[in-house]
VOPAGU-2260 file (C-alpha; in pm, 1 decimal, decimal comma):
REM VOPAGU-2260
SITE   aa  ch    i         X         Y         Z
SITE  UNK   A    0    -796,8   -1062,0    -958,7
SITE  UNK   A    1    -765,6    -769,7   -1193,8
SITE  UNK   A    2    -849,4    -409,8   -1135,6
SITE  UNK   A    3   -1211,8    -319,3   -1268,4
SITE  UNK   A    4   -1223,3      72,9   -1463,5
SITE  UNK   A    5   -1538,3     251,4   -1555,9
SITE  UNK   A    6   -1463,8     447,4   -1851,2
SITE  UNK   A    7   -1741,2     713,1   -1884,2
SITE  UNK   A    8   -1752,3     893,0   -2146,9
SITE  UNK   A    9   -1967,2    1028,0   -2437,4
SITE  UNK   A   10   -1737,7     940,9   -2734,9
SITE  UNK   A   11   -1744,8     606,5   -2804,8
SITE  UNK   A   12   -1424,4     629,8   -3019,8
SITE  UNK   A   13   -1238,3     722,1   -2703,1
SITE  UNK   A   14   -1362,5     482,7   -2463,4
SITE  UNK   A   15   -1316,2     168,5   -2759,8
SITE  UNK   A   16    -918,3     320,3   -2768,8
SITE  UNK   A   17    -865,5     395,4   -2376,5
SITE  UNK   A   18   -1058,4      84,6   -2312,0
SITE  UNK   A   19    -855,4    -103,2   -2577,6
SITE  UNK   A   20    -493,7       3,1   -2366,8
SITE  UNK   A   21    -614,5     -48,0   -2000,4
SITE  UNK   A   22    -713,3    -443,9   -2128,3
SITE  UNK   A   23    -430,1    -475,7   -2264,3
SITE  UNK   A   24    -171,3    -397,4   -1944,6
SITE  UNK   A   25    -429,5    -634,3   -1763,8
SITE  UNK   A   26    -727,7    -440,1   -1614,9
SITE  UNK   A   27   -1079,4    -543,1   -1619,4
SITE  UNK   A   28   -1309,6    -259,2   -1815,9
SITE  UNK   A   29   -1644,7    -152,4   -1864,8
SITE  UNK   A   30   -1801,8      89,4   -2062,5
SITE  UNK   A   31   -2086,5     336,3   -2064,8
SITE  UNK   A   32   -2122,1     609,7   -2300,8
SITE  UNK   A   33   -2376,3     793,7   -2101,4
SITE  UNK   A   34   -2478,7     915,0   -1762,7
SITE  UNK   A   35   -2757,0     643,7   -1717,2
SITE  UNK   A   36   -2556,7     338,3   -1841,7
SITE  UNK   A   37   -2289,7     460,3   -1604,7
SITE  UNK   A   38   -2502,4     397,0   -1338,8
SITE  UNK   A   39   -2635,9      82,1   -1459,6
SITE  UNK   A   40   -2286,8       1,8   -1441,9
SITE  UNK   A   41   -2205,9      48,8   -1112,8
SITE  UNK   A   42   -2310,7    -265,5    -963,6
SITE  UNK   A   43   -1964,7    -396,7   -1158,0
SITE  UNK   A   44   -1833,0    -272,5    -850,3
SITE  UNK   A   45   -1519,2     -72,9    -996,5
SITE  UNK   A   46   -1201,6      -2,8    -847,9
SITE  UNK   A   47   -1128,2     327,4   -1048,0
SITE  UNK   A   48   -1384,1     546,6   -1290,4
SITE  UNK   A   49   -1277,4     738,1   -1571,9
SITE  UNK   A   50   -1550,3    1039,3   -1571,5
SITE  UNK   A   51   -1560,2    1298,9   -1883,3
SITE  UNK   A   52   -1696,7    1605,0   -1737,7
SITE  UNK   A   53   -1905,1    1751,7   -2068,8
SITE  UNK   A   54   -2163,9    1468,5   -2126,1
SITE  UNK   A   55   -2518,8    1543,0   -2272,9
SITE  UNK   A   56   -2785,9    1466,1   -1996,0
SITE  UNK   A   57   -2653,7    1479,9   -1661,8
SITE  UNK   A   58   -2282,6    1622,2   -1646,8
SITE  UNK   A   59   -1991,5    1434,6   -1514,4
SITE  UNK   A   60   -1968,7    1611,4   -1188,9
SITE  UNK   A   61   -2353,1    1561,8   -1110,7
SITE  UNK   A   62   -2293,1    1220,0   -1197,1
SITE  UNK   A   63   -2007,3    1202,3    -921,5
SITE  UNK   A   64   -2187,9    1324,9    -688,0
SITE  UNK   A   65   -2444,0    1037,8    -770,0
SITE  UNK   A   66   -2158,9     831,1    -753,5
SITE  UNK   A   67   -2041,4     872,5    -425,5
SITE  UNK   A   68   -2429,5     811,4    -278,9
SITE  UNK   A   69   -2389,2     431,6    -424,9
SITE  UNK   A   70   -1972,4     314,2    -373,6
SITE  UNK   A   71   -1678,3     453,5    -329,2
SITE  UNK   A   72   -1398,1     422,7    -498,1
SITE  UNK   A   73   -1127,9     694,0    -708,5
SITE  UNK   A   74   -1290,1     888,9    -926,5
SITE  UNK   A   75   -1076,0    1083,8   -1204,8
SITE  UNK   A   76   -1215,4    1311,6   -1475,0
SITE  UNK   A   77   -1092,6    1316,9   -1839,7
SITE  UNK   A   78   -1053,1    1621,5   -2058,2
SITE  UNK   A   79   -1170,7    1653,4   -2387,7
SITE  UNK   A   80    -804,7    1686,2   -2525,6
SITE  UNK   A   81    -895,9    1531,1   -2890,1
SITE  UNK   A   82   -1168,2    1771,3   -2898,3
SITE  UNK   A   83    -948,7    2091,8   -2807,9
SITE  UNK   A   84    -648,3    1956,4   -3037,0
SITE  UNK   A   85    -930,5    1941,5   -3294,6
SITE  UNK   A   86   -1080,8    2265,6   -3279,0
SITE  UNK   A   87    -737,4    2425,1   -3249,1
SITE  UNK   A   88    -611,4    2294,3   -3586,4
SITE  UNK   A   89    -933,9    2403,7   -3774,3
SITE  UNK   A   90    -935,7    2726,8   -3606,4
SITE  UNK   A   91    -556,4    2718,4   -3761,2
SITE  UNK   A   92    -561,4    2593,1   -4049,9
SITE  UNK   A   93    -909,4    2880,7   -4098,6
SITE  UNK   A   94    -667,8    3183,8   -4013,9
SITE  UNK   A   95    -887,8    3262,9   -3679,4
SITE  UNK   A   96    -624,0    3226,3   -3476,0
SITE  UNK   A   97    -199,2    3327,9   -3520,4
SITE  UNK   A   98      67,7    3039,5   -3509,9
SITE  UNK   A   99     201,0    3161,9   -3202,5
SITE  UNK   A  100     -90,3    3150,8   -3050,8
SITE  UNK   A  101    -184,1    2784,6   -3186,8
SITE  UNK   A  102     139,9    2695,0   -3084,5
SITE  UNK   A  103      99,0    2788,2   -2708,2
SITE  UNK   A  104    -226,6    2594,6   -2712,4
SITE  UNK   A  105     -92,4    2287,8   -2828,3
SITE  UNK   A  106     255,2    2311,1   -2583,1
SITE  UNK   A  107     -50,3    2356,6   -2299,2
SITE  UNK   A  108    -212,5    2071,4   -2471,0
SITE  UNK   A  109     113,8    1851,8   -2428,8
SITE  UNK   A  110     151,5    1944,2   -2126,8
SITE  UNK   A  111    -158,9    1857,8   -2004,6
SITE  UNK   A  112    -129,7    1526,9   -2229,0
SITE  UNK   A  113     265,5    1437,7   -1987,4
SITE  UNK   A  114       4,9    1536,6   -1708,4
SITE  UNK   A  115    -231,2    1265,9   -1764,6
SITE  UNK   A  116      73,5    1023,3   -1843,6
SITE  UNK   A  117     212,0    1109,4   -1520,1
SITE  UNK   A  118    -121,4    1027,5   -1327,0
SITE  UNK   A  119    -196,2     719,3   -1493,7
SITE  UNK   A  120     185,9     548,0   -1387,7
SITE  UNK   A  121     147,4     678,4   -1030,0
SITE  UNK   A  122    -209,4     569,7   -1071,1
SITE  UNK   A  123    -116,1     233,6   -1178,3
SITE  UNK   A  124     153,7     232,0    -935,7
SITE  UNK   A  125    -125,1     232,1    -685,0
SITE  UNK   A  126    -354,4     -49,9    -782,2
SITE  UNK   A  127     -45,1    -259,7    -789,3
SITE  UNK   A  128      22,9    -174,6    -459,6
SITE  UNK   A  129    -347,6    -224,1    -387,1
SITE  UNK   A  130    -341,6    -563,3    -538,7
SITE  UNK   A  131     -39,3    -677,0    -353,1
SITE  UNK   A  132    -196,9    -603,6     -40,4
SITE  UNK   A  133    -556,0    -756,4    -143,5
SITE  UNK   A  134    -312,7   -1037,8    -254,5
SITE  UNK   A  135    -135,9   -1044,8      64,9
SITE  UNK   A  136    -476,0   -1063,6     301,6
SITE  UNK   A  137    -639,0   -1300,8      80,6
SITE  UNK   A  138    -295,1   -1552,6     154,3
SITE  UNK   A  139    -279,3   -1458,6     524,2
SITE  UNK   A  140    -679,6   -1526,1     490,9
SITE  UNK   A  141    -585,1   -1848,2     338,7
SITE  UNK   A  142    -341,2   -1973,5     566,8
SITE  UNK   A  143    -589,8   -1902,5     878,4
SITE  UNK   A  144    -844,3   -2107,3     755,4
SITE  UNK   A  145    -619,4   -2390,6     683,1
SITE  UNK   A  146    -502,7   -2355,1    1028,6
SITE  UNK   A  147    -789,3   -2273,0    1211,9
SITE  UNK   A  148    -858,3   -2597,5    1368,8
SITE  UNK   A  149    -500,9   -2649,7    1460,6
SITE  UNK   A  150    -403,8   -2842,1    1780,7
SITE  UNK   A  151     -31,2   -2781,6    1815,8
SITE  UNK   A  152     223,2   -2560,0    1654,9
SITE  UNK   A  153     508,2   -2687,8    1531,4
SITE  UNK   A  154     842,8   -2536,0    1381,7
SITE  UNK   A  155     719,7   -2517,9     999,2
SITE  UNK   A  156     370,2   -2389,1    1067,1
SITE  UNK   A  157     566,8   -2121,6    1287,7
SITE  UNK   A  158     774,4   -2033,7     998,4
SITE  UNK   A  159     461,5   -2050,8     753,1
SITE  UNK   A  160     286,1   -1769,3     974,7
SITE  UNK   A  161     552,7   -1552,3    1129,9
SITE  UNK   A  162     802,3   -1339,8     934,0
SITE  UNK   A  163    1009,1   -1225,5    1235,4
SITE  UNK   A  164     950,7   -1172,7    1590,7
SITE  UNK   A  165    1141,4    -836,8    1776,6
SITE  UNK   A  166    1226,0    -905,3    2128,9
SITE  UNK   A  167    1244,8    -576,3    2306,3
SITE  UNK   A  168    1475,2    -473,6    2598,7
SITE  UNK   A  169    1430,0    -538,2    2963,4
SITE  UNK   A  170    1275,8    -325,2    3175,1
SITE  UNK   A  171    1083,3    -337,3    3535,6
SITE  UNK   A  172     711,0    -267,4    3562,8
SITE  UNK   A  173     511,5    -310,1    3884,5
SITE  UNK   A  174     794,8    -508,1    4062,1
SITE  UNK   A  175     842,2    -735,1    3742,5
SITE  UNK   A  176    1047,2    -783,0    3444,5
SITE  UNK   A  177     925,5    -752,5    3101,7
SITE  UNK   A  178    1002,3    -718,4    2761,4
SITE  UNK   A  179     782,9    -608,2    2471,5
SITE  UNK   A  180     734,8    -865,6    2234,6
SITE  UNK   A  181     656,3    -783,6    1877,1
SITE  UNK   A  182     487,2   -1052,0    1589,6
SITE  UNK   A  183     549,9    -933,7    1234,7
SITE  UNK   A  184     324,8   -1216,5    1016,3
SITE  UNK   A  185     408,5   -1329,3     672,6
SITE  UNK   A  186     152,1   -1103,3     400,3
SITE  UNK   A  187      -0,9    -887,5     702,8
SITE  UNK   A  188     307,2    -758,7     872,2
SITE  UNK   A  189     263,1    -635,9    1269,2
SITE  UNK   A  190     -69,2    -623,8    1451,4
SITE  UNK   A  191    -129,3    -395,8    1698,1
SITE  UNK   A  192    -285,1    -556,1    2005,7
């Protein structure tokens, strides 16, 4: 199952391009271009949104907050980099503004830019991890069923279900001797009783 993304945003040349990268590492992405076909969009059922901030209409952080009344689910606003890279080289390339000072903008600009780079891998470093685990329950989940109606247990459906099994140490409760006892299953790991 791939991850679904929300791009919002009022440029459609930047959500075609960002849109245009996410499908290609594999995520599943929709598209709105304004506040209203955002929320049209929710019922998707995303596992990440991509919110600009400046949007004509209602703004990306009234929009959140609309959001958050209808799922949940991480929400991460975009800055309007191309537009402030834009507006720095005509301001430039007009004389309005010195090089060094055009030159700090832009190193902020990069910075900002190794920011977002940095978010998105330990973003997508998360939704793997999230997948794995939805992965995981869905094959523990599958394995249940199969064995739902079972009678008897032998040694390979044993071996199927259970990872590893901890045997505590000895000890005397109450007059008698016991030893906590610990399951570890395959794709879930260790339930607490």
């Amino acid at each position: 199952m791939a991850y679904r993304i929300l791009i919002v945003d009022d440029e459609p040349i930047l959500t075609e391009l960002l849109s245009s990268h996410l499908q290609d590492h594999g995520y599943t992405v929709s598209v709105a271009n304004s506040s209203d076909e955002a929320l049209a969009k929710l019922n998707t059922r995303p596992n990440l949104i991509l919110l600009d901030i400046n949007m004509p209409g209602m703004d990306g952080l009234e929009l959140c907050k609309v959001i958050r009344n209808h799922i949940v689910c991480p929400i991460l606003f975009l800055a309007e980099l191309s537009r402030l890279t834009q507006a720095i080289y005509e301001d430039k390339v007009m004389g309005r503004i010195p090089e060094a000072v055009c030159v700090q903008l832009m190193n902020r600009y990069e910075a900002e830019r190794a920011d977002k780079l940095e978010q998105r891998a330990h973003l997508s470093g998360e939704l793997e991890a999230y997948q794995q685990e939805t992965d995981d329950v869905q094959q523990w989940m599958k394995l249940i069923r199969e064995y739902a109606k079972l009678e008897e247990l032998d040694r390979p459906t044993l071996l199927r279900l259970i990872k590893r099994i901890e045997v505590g140490e000895k000890k005397v409760e109450d007059g008698c001797t016991v030893r906590d006892i610990k399951i570890h299953y395959n794709f879930v790991g260790y339930i607490e009783a």
